[in-house]
C-alpha positions in Angstrom: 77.8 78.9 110.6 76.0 82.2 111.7 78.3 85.4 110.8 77.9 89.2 112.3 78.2 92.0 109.9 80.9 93.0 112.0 82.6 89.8 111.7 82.4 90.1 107.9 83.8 92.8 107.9 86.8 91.8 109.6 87.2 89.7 107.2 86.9 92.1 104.4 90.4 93.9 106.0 92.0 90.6 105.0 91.1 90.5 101.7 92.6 92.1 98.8 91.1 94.4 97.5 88.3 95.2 100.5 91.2 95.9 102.3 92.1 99.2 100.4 88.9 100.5 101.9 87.9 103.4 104.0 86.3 101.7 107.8 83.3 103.5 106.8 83.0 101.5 103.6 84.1 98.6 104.8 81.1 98.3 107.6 78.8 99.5 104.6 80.1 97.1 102.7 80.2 94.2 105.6 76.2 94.6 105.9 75.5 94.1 102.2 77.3 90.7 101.7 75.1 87.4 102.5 75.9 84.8 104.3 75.5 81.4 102.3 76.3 77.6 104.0 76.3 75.0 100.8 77.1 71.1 101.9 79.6 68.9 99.5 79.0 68.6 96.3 76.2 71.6 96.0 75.9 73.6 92.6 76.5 77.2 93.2 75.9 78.2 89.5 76.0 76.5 86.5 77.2 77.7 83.1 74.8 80.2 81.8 72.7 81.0 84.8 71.8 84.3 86.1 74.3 85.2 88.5 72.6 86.9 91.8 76.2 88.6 93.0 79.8 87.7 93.4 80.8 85.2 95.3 83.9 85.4 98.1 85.0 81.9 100.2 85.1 82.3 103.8 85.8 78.6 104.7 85.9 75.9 102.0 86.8 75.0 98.5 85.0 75.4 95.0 85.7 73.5 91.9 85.6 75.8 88.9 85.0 74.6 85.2 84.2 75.9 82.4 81.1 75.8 79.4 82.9 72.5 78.1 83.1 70.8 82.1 86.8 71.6 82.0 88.3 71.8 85.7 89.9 75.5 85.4 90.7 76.4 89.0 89.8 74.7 92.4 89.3 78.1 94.5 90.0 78.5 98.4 89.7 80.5 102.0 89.5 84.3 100.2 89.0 83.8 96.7 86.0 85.2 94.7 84.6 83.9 91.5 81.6 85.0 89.3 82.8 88.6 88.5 83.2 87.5 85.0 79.9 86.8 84.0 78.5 89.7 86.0 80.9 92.2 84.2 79.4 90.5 80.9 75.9 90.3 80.8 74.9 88.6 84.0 75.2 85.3 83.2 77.8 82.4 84.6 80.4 82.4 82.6 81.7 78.9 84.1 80.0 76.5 86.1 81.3 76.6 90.5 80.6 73.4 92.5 81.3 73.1 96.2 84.2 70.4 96.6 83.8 70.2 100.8 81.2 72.0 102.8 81.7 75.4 102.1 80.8 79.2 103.3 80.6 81.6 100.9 79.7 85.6 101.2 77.8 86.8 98.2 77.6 90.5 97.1 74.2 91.1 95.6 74.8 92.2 91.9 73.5 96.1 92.3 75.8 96.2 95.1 79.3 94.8 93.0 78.3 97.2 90.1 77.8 100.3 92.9 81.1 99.4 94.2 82.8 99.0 91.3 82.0 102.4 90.7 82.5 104.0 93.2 86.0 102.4 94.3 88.8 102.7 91.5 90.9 99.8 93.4 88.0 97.2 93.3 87.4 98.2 89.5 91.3 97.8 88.8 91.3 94.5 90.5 88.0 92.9 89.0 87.9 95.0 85.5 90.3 91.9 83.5 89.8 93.6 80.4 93.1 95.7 82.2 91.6 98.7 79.8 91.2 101.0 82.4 94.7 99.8 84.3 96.2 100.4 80.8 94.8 103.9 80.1 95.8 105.0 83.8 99.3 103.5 82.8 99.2 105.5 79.5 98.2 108.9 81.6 101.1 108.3 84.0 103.7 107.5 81.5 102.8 110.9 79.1 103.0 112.8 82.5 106.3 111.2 83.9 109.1 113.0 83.5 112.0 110.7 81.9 114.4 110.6 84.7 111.9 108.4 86.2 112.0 106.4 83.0 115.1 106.4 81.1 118.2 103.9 81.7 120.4 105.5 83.5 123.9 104.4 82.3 123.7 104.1 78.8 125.4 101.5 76.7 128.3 103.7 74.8 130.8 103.1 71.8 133.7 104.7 70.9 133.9 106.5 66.7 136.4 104.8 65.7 135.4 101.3 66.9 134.2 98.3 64.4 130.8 97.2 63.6 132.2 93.8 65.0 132.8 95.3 68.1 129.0 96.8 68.5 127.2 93.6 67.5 129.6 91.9 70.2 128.5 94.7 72.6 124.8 94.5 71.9 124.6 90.8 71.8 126.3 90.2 75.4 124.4 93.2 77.0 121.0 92.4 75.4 119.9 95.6 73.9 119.6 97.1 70.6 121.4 100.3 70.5 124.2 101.6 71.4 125.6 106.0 72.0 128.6 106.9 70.1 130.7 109.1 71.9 133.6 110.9 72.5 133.6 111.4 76.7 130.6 112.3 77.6 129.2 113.8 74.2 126.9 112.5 72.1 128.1 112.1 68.4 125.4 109.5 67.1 123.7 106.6 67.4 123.9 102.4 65.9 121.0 100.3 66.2 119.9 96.7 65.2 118.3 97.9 62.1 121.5 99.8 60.7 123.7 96.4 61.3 120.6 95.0 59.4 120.2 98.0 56.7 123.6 99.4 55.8 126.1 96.2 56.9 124.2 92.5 56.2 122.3 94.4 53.4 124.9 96.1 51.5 127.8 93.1 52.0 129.8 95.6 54.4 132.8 93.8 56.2 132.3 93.5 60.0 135.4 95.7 60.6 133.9 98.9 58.9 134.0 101.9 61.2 131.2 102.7 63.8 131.3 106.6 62.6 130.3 105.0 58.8 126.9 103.6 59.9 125.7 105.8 62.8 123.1 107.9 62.3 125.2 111.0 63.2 123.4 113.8 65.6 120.3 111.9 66.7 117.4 113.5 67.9 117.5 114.3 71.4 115.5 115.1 74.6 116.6 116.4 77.9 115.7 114.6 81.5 113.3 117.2 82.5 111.3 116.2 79.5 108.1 114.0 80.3 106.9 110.5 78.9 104.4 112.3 76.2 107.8 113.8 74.4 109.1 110.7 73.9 106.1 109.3 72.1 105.7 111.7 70.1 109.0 112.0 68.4 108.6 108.2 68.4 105.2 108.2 66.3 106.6 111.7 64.0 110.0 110.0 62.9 109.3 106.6 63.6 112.5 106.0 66.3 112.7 103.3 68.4 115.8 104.8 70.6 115.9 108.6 72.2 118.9 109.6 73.7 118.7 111.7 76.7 121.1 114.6 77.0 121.6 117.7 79.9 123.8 120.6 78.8 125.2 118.2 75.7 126.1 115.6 78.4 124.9 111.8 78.0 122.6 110.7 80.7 120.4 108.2 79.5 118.5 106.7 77.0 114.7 106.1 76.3 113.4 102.7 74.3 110.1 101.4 73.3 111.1 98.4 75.5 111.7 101.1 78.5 108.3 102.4 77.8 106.6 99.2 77.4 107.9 98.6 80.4 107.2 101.3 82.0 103.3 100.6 81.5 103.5 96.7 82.2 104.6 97.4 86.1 101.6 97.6 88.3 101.2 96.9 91.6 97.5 95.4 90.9 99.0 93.4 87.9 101.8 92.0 90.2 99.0 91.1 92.8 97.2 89.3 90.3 100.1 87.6 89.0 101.1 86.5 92.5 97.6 85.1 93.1 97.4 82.9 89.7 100.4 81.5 90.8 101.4 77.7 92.4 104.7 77.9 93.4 107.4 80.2 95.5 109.3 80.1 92.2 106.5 81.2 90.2 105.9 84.5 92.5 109.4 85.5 92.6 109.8 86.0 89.1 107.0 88.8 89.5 108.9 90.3 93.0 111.8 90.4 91.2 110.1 93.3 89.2 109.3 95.5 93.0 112.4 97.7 92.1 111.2 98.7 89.3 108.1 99.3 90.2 109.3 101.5 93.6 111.4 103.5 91.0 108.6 104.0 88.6 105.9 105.1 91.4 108.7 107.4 93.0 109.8 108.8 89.6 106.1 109.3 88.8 105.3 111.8 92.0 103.7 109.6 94.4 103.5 110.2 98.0 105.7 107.9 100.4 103.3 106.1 102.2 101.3 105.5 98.9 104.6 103.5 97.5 105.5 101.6 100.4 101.9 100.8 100.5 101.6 99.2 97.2 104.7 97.7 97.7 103.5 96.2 101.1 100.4 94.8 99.0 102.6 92.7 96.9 104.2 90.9 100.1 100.6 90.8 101.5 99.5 88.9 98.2 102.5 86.8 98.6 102.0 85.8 102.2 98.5 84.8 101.8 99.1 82.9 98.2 102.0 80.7 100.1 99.6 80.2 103.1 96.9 79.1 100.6 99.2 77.1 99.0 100.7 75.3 102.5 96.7 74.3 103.0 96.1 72.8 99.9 99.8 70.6 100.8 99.2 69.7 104.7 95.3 69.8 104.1 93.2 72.3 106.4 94.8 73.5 109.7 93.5 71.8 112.9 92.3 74.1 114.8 92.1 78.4 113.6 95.6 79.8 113.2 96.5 83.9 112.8 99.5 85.0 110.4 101.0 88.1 111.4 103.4 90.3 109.8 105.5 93.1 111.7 108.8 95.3 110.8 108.1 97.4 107.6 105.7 94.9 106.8 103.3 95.0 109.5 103.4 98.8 109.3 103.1 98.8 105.8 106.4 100.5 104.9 108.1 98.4 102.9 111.0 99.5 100.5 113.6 98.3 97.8 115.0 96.6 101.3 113.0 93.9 103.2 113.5 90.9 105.1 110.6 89.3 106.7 108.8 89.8 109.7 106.4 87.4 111.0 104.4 85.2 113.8 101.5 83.1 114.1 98.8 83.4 117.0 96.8 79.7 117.4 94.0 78.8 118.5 93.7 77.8 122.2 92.7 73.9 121.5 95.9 73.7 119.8 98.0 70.5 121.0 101.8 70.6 121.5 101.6 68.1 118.7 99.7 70.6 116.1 101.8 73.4 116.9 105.7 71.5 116.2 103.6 69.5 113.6 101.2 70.7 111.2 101.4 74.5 112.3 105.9 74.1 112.0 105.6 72.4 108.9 103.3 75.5 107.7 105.8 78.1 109.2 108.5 76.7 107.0 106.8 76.0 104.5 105.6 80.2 104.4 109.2 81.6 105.3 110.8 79.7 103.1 108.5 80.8 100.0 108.6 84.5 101.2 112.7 83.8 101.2 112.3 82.7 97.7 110.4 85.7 96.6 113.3 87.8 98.1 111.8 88.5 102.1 115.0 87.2 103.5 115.0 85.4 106.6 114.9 87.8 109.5 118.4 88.0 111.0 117.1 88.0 114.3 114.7 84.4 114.0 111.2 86.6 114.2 109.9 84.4 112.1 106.5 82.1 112.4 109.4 79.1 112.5 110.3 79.8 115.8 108.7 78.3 118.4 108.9 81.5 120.6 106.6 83.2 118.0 104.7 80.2 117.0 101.9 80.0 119.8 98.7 79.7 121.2 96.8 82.9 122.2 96.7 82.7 125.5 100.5 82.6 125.4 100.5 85.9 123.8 98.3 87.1 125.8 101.1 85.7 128.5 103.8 87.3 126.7 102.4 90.8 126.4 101.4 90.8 130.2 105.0 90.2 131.4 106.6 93.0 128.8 104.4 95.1 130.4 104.4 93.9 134.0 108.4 93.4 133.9 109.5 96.1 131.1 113.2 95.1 131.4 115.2 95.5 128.1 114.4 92.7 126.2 110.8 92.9 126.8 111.1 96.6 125.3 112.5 95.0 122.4 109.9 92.6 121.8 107.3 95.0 122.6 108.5 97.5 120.1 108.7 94.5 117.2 104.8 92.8 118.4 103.3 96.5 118.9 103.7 97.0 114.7 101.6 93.5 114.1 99.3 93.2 111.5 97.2 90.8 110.3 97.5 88.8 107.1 96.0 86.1 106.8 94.5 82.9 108.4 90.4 82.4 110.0 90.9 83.3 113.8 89.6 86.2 114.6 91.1 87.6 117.6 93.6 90.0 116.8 91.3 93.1 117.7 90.7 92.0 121.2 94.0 91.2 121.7 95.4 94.5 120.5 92.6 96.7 122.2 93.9 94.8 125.7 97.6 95.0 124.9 97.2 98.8 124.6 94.9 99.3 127.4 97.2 97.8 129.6 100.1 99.5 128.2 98.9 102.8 128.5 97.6 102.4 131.9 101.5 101.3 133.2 103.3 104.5 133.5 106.5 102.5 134.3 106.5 100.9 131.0 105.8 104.2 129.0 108.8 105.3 130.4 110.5 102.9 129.3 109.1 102.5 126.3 109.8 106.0 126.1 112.9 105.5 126.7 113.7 102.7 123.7 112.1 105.6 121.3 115.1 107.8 122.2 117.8 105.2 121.0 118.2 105.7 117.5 119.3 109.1 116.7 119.4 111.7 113.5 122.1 111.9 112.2 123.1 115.4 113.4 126.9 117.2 113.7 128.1 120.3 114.8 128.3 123.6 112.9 124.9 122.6 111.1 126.2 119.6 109.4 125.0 115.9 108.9 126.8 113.9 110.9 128.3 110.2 108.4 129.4 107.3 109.3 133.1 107.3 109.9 134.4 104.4 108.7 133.8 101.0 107.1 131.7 100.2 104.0 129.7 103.3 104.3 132.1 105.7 105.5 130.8 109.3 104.5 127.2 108.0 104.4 123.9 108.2 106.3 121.9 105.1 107.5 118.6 106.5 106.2 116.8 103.9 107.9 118.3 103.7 111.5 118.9 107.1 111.9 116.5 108.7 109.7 112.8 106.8 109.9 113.5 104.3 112.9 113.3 107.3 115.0 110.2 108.9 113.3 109.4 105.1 113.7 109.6 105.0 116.9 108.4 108.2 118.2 105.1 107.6 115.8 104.8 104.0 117.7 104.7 105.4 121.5 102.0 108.1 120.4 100.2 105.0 119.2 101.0 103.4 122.9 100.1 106.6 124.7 96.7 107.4 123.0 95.6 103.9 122.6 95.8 104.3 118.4 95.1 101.3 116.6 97.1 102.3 113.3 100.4 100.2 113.1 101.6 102.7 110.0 103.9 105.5 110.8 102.3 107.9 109.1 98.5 107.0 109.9 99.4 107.0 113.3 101.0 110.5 113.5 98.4 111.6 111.8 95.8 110.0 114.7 98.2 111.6 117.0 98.0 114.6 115.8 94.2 114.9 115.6 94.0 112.9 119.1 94.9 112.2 122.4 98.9 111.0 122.3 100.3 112.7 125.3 102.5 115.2 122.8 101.5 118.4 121.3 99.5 118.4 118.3 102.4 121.5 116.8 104.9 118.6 117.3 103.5 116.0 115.7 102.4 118.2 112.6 106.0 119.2 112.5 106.9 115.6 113.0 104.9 114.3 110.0 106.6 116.7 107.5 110.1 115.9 108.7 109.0 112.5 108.5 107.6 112.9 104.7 110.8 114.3 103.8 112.7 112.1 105.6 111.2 109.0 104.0 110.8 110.3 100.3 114.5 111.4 100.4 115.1 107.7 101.4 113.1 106.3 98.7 114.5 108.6 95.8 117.9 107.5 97.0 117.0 104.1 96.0 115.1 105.3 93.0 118.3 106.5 91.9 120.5 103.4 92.9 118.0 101.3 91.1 118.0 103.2 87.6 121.4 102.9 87.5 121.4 99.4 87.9 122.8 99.1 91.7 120.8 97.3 94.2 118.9 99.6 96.5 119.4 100.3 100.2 119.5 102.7 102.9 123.0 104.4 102.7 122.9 107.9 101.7 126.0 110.3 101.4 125.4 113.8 101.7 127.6 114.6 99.3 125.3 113.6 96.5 122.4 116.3 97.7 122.7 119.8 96.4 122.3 122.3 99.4 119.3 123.4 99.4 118.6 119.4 100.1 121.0 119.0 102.4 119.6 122.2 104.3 115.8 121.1 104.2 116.9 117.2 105.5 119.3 118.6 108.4 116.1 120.8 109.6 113.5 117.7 109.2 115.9 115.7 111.6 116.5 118.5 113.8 112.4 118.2 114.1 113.4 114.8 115.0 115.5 115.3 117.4 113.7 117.9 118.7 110.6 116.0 120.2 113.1 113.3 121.4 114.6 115.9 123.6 110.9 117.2 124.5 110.3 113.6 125.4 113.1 112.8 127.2 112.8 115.8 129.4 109.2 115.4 129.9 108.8 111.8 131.1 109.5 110.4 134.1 112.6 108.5 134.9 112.6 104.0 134.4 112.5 102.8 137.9 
């Protein structure tokens, strides 16, 4: 097998963590790696020898052992191995034998160190000491303010209750402390230790008063305090529990379990988590963690694209760990297959809130009895593991196990043709969903050509711009009269705002026919404004710098919405009432989708009427 550097470096975007990398470093990057074809049952190191780079499958499996011929890991399409023994002292650190004929891209040693230096998110991901992820951890938690940290709805006890009644309380709840209180104020606080110390210890009866025990006007710290505050009154008086208190009102409560928490959510150790793992099961124990870690990268400051990034990576990580898995349980695919994600996942935006998006594109030998065998049995065997982990199936079937979406590429080729050729209003349905693909996993490479055709062709049919034009004018902000926020008006969510259909589907949508219109390869909102705005998208580069702040303010009030749902223990989503926004937010949001609304008028006005 001969490979381009180009082609490796197609192959880089599909692999964690290459695929955090600039283009510019990825092509660098692509023309360092060497290309290295070993038949069955070939030594590629053995325990103790000098390493001469790190090694990264392309096609293949390696068995792994270790110094005592232990089997520790059989390794497939994606995964690297000797970064252990370079980050040592250069030497293998296990032994890696070929199990089939195998293709393997090496990075020359001088070039991993270089990159590890130079690129934090490849040092995070090979550096398994975690030191470095752990001191970043530390810097963000003694910067973090403790909104972003504290639980929310404290557990609470009344004065004149029994110590009876506060084990009960702690034991069924799980914690280790609980606020006395009268309303909302804070009188003092019973832990573990005093049931311990002044009950078992001293031969108390269990139906001795609460206000006997408690340690009476505890130490406090208000919400606008940051993660550095706590630990030093932690370390100073040796507490275990702060209670968090605005304008001697309750709000919340800080633990050493909060903060050890706090540190132990990463997107890179979920990632690596997910990867180790070898069943559905087995990753959604870590996915079950993503709220958390969206509340603690919001809480923290982080930009709204750089959340739902991270967030994305996880479901990335997961996609291609169930797809590895399907191989090693249906053996190799038949012929070169390409999994796709699209939705939130495709563009990267992914929230508290995700179902799953998803399609394969197969090779043209592919037999009718490849595609409803092997290639079905894959499908299902992918959706249902990303169901598991908490990607619910997709409501509307656009999913890899239907047979619609589960075809060769000349059929997509086909299918994108005719939305374009006959843009009726299905076909601008379906062309709104496949124009936000992206590519996940699987060894066809064709996705480029196909998208750089698709959007040539698009672009070049002024018919369907309009009417693709017309789809982006569907979903509209949320405004009402008298500059007010127009809510829902009855039902579940009466009084609330769908932050996602009528706040960033629009943005969404707008963002994706500047993609169509200048031919932008970016299937993330925000890059794609931000291509828009710098090139040719037939709007005005004033209107899509405007558009990208109301867009930035438009998603991050959507995230801290479900930052907030999430600390206080409520499941996230998209419903938003107004009510709960002081003015000056309420003002700011109305005038971000007035932006909105705004170019949609521009647009509508501008184009040229469906025919």
């Amino acid at each position: 097998m001969t490979l381009t550097a180009d082609q490796i470096t197609r192959f880089l975007r599909s692999v964690h963590p290459y695929d955090c990398l600039s283009d510019e470093t990825l092509e660098s990057l692509g023309a360092r790696f060497e290309l290295l074809t070993l038949s069955q049952n070939s030594t590629v190191y053995n325990f103790g020898d000098p390493l001469k780079g790190l090694f990264l499958i392309h096609n293949g499996t390696v068995e792994v052992r270790d110094d005592n011929g232990t089997v520790i890991s059989h390794l497939g399409l994606r995964n690297s191995f000797g970064e252990r023994g370079l980050l040592n002292n250069g030497r293998a650190a296990t032994s890696a034998r070929c199990e089939t004929e195998t293709t393997l891209l090496m990075l020359p040693t001088d070039s991993f160190h270089s990159l590890l230096q130079s690129q934090a998110s490849v040092r995070r991901f090979f550096d398994r000491t975690r030191t470095s992820e752990r001191r970043a951890s530390i810097g963000d938690l003694a910067t973090t303010e403790l909104s972003a940290i504290m639980a929310s709805v404290p557990q609470t006890i009344g004065l004149h209750e029994t110590v009876d009644a506060a084990a009960q309380k702690m034991r069924s709840t799980g914690i280790s402390s609980l606020c006395v209180v009268d309303g909302d104020n804070l009188l003092g606080i019973v832990t573990t230790g005093d049931l311990v110390n002044r009950i078992l210890a001293e031969n108390r009866k269990p139906d001795t008063a609460i206000a006997e025990i408690m340690t009476p006007s505890p130490h406090t710290l208000p919400s606008s305090a940051i993660g550095s505050d706590v630990l030093h009154m932690m370390m100073e008086h040796g507490f275990g529990h702060i209670p968090i208190v605005d304008k001697n009102t309750l709000v919340g409560i800080v633990t050493q379990t909060d903060l050890t928490r706090f540190q132990a959510v990463t997107s890179a150790e979920m990632v690596r988590d997910i990867a180790m793992a070898n069943t559905a099961q087995e990753m959604a124990r870590t996915t079950a963690r993503i709220p958390q870690l969206l509340a603690q990268l919001v809480g923290a400051g982080h930009r709204h694209d750089v959340v739902t990034r991270l967030i994305t990576d996880v479901a990335d990580t997961v996609t291609r760990r169930l797809l590895a898995l399907a191989e090693a349980n249906f053996g190799p695919p038949p012929v070169p297959y390409l999994w796709l994600a699209c939705g939130s996942q495709g563009r990267q935006e992914q929230t508290g809130v995700s179902d799953q998006d998803n399609c394969l594109i197969l090779d043209d030998a592919t037999t009718e009895d490849m595609r409803n065998g092997y290639f079905a049995e894959l499908a299902k065997f992918v959706c249902d593991g990303l169901n598991t982990c908490g990607y619910v199936y997709c409501p509307g079937d656009m999913m890899a196990t239907t047979d619609l979406w589960r075809q060769p590429l000349q059929v997509w080729r086909d299918y994108f043709a005719g939305w374009i050729s006959t843009p009726n209003p299905e076909a601008q349905m379906l062309a709104s969903v496949m124009f936000d693909l992206r590519p996940i996993g699987g060894p066809l490479d064709c996705f480029a050509d196909l998208q750089n055709e698709t959007l040539n062709a698009a672009s070049q049919n002024s018919i369907f711009v309009a009417h693709m034009a017309s789809n982006a004018l569907k979903h509209h902000p949320p405004l009402g009269m008298l500059r007010g926020l127009a809510t829902i008006r009855s039902g579940e969510h009466k009084h609330q705002i769908d932050m996602k259909h009528n706040g960033v589907v629009p943005v969404v949508d707008l963002a994706r026919l500047a993609a169509l219109q200048g031919r932008l390869p970016p299937a993330n909102t925000r890059a794609r404004l931000k291509a828009a705005r710098d090139g040719q998208s037939g709007m005005s580069a004033s209107g899509v710098a405007d558009l990208l702040n109301a867009y930035d303010l438009i998603a991050e009030t959507r995230l801290e919405h479900q930052r907030h749902q999430i600390q206080s223990g409520t499941a996230p989503d998209n419903f938003l009432a107004p009510a709960n926004l002081s003015d000056f937010e309420r003002s700011h949001l109305r005038d971000a989708f007035v932006v909105v609304k705004s170019l949609q008028a521009a647009i509508g006005h501008g184009r040229s009427a469906p025919h």
